[in-house]
Structure formats: C-alpha cells, structure tokens
C-alpha positions in Angstrom: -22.2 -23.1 -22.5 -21.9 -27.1 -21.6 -21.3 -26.2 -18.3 -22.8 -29.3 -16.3 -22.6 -32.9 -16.0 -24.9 -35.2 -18.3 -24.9 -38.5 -17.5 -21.8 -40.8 -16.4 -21.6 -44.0 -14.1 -19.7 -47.9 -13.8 -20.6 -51.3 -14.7 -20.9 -54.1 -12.5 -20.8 -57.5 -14.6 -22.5 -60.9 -13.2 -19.4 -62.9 -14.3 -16.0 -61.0 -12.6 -15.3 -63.2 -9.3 -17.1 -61.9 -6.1 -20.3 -60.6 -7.4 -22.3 -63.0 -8.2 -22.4 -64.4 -4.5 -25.5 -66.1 -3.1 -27.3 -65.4 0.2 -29.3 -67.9 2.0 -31.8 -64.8 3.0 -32.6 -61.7 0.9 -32.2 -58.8 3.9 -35.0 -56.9 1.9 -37.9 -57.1 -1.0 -38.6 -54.9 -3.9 -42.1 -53.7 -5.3 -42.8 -51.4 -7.9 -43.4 -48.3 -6.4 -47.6 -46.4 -5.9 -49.3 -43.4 -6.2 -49.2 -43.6 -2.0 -45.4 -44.0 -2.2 -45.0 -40.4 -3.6 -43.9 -38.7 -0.5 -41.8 -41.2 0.8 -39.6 -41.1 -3.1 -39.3 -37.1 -2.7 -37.5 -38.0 0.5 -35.6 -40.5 -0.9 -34.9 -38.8 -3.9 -33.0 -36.2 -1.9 -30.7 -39.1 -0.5 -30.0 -40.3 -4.6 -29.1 -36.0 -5.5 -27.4 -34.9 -1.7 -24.1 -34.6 -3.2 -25.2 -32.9 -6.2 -24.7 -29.1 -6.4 -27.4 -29.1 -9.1 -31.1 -30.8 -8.8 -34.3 -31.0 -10.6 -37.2 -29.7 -8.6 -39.7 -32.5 -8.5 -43.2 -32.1 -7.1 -46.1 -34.8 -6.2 -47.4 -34.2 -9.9 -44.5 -35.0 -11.7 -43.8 -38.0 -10.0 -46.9 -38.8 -10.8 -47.0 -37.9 -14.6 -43.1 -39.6 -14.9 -44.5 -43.1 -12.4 -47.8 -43.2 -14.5 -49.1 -40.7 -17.6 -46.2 -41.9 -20.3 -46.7 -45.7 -21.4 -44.9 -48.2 -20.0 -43.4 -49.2 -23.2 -41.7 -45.9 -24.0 -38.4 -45.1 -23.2 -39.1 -41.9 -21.5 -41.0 -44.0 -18.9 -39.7 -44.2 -15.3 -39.8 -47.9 -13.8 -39.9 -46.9 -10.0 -39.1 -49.2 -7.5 -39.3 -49.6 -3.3 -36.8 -51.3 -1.6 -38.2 -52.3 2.2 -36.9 -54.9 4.6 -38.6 -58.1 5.3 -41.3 -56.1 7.7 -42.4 -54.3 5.1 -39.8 -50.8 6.4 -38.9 -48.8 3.3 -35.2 -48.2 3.2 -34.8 -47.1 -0.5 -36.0 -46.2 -3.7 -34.6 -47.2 -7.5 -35.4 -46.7 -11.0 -33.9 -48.9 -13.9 -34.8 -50.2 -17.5 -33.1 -52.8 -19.7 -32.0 -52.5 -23.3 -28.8 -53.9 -25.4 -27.2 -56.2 -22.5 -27.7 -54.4 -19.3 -30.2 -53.3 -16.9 -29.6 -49.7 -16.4 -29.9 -48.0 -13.1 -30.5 -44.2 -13.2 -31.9 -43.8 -9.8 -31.0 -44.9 -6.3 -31.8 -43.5 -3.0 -31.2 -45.0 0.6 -32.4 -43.5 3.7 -30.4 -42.6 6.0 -29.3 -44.7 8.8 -29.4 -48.1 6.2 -26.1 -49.4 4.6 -25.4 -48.6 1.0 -23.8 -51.3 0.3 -26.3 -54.2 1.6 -28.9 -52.4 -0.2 -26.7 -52.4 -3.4 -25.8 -55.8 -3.4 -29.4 -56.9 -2.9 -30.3 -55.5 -6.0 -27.4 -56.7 -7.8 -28.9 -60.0 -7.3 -32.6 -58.7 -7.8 -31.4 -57.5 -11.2 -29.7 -61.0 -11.7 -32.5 -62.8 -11.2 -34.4 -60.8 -13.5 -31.9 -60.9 -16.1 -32.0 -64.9 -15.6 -36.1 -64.9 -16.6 -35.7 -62.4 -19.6 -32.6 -64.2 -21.3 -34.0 -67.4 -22.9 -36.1 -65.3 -25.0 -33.6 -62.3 -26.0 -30.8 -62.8 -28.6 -28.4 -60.7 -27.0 -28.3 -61.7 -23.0 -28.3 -59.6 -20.2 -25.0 -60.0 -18.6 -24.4 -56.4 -16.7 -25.4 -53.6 -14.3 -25.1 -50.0 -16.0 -25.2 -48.0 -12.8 -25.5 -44.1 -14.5 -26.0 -42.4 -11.6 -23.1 -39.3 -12.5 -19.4 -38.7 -12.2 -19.7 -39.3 -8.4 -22.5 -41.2 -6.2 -22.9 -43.0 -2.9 -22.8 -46.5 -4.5 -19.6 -46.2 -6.4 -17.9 -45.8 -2.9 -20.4 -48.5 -1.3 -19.6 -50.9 -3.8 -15.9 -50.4 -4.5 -13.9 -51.9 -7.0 -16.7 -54.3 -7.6 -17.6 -51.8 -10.4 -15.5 -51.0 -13.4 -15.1 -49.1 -16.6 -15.8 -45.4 -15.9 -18.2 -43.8 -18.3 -17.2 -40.5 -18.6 -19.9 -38.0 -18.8 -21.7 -35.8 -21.6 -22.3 -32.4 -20.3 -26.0 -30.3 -20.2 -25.8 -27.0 -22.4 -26.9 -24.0 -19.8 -27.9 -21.1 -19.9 -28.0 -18.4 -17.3 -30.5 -15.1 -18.2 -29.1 -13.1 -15.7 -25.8 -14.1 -14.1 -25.6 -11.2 -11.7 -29.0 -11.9 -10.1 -27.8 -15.3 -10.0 -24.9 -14.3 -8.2 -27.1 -12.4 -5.7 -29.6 -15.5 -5.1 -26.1 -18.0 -4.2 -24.7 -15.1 -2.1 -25.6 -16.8 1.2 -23.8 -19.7 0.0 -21.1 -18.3 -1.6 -20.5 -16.7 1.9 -20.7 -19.7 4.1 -17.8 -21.2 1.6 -15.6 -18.1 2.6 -16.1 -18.3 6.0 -15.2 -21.8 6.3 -12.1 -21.1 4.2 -8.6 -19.1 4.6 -9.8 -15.9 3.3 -13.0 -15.9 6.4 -13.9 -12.4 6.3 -12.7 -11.1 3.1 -12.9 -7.8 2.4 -11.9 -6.0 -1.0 -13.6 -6.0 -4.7 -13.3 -8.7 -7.4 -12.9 -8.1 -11.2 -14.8 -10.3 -13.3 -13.7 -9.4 -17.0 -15.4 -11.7 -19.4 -14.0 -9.6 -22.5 -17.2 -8.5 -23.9 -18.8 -7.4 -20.2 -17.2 -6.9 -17.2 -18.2 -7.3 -13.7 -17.6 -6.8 -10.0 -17.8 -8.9 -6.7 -17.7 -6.5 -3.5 -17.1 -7.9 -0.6 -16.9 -6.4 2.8 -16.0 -8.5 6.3 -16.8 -11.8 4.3 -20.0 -10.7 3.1 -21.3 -9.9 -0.3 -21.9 -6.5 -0.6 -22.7 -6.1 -4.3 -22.3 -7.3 -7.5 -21.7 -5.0 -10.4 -19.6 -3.9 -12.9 -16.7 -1.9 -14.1 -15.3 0.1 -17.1 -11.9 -1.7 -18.4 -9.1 0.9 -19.1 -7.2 -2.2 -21.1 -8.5 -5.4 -22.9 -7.6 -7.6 -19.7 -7.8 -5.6 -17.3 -9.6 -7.1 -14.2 -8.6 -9.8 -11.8 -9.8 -12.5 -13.4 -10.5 -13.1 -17.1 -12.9 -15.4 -18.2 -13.5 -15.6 -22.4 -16.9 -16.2 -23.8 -19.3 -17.9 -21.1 -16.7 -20.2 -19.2 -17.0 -18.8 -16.2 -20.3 -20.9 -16.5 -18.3 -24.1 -16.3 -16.6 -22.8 -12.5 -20.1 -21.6 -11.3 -21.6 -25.1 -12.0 -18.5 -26.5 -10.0 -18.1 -28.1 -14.0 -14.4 -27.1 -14.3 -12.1 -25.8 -11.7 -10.3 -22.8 -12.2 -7.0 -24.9 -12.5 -8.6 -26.9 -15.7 -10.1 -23.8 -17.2 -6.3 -21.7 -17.0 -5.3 -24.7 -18.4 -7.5 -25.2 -21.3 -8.1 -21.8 -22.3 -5.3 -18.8 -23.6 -7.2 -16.0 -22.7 -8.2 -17.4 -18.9 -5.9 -15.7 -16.5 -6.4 -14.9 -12.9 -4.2 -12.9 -10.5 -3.0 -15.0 -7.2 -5.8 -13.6 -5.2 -8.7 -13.9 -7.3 -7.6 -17.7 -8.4 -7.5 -18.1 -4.0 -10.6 -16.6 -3.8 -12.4 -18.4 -6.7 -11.4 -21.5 -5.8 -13.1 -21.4 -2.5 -16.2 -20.1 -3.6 -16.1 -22.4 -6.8 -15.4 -26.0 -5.5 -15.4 -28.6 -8.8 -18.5 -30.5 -7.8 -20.1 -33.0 -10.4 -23.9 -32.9 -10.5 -26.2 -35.5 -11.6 -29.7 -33.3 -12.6 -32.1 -36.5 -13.7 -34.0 -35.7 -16.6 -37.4 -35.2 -17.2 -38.6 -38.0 -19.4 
C-alpha cells in the first residue's frame, strides 16, 4: 500500500526581497564532514528525523559506506556537511547536491540548544556563494534552494514565509508481513496515546474488519490486552471497516481516518471506534531518508 510520505519540501529563491541579505560576520563555518564526525551526525541525524514517526536505522557503517564507498560523482552519493561556530563547536549537520538550477538540501540537523533559523540563514548564504562560483561555467544558473526535507520540518517553521511553493509529496509503497505482531511491538505506544487522550483507561474490544480478514483490539483499563480476530456474521460487520490494505495509510499516520471515510465507499467506522482510532492514529508525516 503507498502508505508513507516520499519526499516533499519549499524553495527558497536568491532573488524574492529579504533573503539575499548580507552579514558583516558569518556566525558559523562549514566543512565537509569525516570519518571522526560519524558519532556526532547519528546524534544529529536524530534532531533532522525527531518529528518523524518513521526513521531509517543508520549505523557507523552506513554512514560510512553512504559519506565514502559510492563515487562522488554519482547521484546516489551523500555530500555531508558540519556546521560549527567560529570556535570550531559543531551545531549542525547537512547534506545537499546541485543539479538543474538549485542546490538541493535533503538533510539538516541542529543540536539542540542552537537557533534554527541562524543556522538556516547561514547556509542560505553558504549555498549563495557557492552558487556564485559554479554559475559562469553552467548554462542554466543556480538561482534557488530546494529544501526536500518532507511534508513538515523544523526549518519550514524557522524560516517562515521566506520559503515558497510547496512540493507535495510522493508516497513509499509498504509493506507490513505481519500487522498483528506489529500491533503488538507499537502497543506501548499506542497506550501512552490513550492515556494522554479522552478515552485514558479504555476498556472494551475493537473490530477491525478489513473485508477479506478481520481482526480484534482488546483493551482492558487502557491497556492492550490482545490482538486477534473474529468471525463476521455479515459482510461489514465490525467497528471499523477498512477495504484492501488502507488501514496501512492510518497506521503510518499517512491518512487520517477523516480523509480515508472520505475517500473510500466501503470505509466506515462507528462513533467510538473513529474516537478511538483517531487518538491512537494521529496523521503524522514522516520523512524516512533513503538509502542511496
């Protein structure tokens, strides 16, 4: 099912009024990032993906085989960068390439305690200046900032309306093996949602029917008790109906259940299940970086 978010992110362009400002003192300095700089990008990789419900798990070795093993040429290569202030502090981390007439930004991570926004603007002009020494010798100029960073990321707040046109994105296709085991692994999750929520220490049994299998959420003083399944006396019987896999697209926080009743006939959901759902389903974009 395309059940999660590929892609997505705003433009920033050199020539709208307000950003292309000068500063008579860069507040930072960027370097290409090294082998030693590993363990410092995996912490802040996790500032770039905290808002994202979805993640790809990256160790030391792929770092390393993504930083160094492809060619630099290639388009599957990463181009990682440290941010650091003028005594040498790292503060962030970024990744970009350039091709048609942007530089394109597909990673950026600030630690915590540093301001978004001055880090943002900094390379803004970084990426300016760059663009500057690679346009007498390209046909097309360099004349933008693609920052694809997902539906929703730290900088689109920290830079504002500074950034324009919206690009809507693609979606992943998933697959989950074993949904109910799934369900099982989110449970503690799933129950911190409910008690945080109007229905804190729900008790009573959920029908899942997805048409061609059917299944059961049992809950008992807000806790998951067991997930299982159940023998429909009707078609749509259950509590909620889901048709094919797009209950996929709620449990990746893809679609809400409000957009999926909408878009599909055979999606229905008595009162309390569509309560119920929506807490422990929140719409929440991810941005999973891909390998290569």
């Amino acid at each position: 099912e395309m059940a999660l978010n590929l892609g997505g992110g705003r433009a920033f362009f050199w020539n709208r009024a307000s950003n292309d400002k000068k500063v008579d003192e860069e507040p930072y300095q960027m370097r290409p990032a090294t082998a030693a700089d590993i363990p410092l990008l995996a912490e802040l990789y996790k500032a770039n993906t905290a808002n994202s419900p979805v993640v790809r798990v990256r160790d030391e070795a792929l770092w390393a085989y993504e930083m160094f093993a492809t060619h630099r040429e290639s388009p599957y290569a990463r181009h990682v960068y440290v941010i650091e202030t003028t005594g040498g502090e790292c503060v962030a981390y970024t990744e970009f390439n350039h091709w048609g007439r942007a530089f394109h930004v597909r990673e950026l991570g600030v630690r915590a305690g540093h301001p978004w926004r001055a880090v943002a603007l900094f390379l803004t002009r970084v990426l300016r200046h760059k663009a500057d020494e690679l346009n007498p010798n390209r046909k097309e100029p360099i004349d933008q900032i693609g920052f694809e960073l997902g539906e929703a990321h730290p900088v689109y707040e920290a830079l504002g309306r500074q950034l324009e046109q919206p690009r809507a994105p693609y979606a992943w296709y998933i697959r989950l093996p074993d949904l109910p085991q799934f369900l099982r692994h989110i449970a503690p999750v799933l129950e911190q949602r409910l008690a945080a929520s109007v229905l804190a220490g729900y008790t009573g049994t959920t029908r899942l029917n997805f048409y061609r299998e059917q299944m059961t959420l049992v809950w008992q003083d807000g806790n998951l008790q067991e997930v299982g399944t159940f023998q429909p006396i009707r078609l749509e019987s259950g509590d909620a109906m889901f048709p094919e896999q797009t209950f996929l697209q709620l449990l990746f926080g893809y679609r809400s259940v409000h957009e999926l009743d909408h878009a599909f006939a055979d999606c229905y959901l008595e009162e309390e299940a569509r309560i119920l759902l929506n807490i422990l389903f929140p719409k929440r974009p991810s941005n999973v970086i891909p390998l290569g």
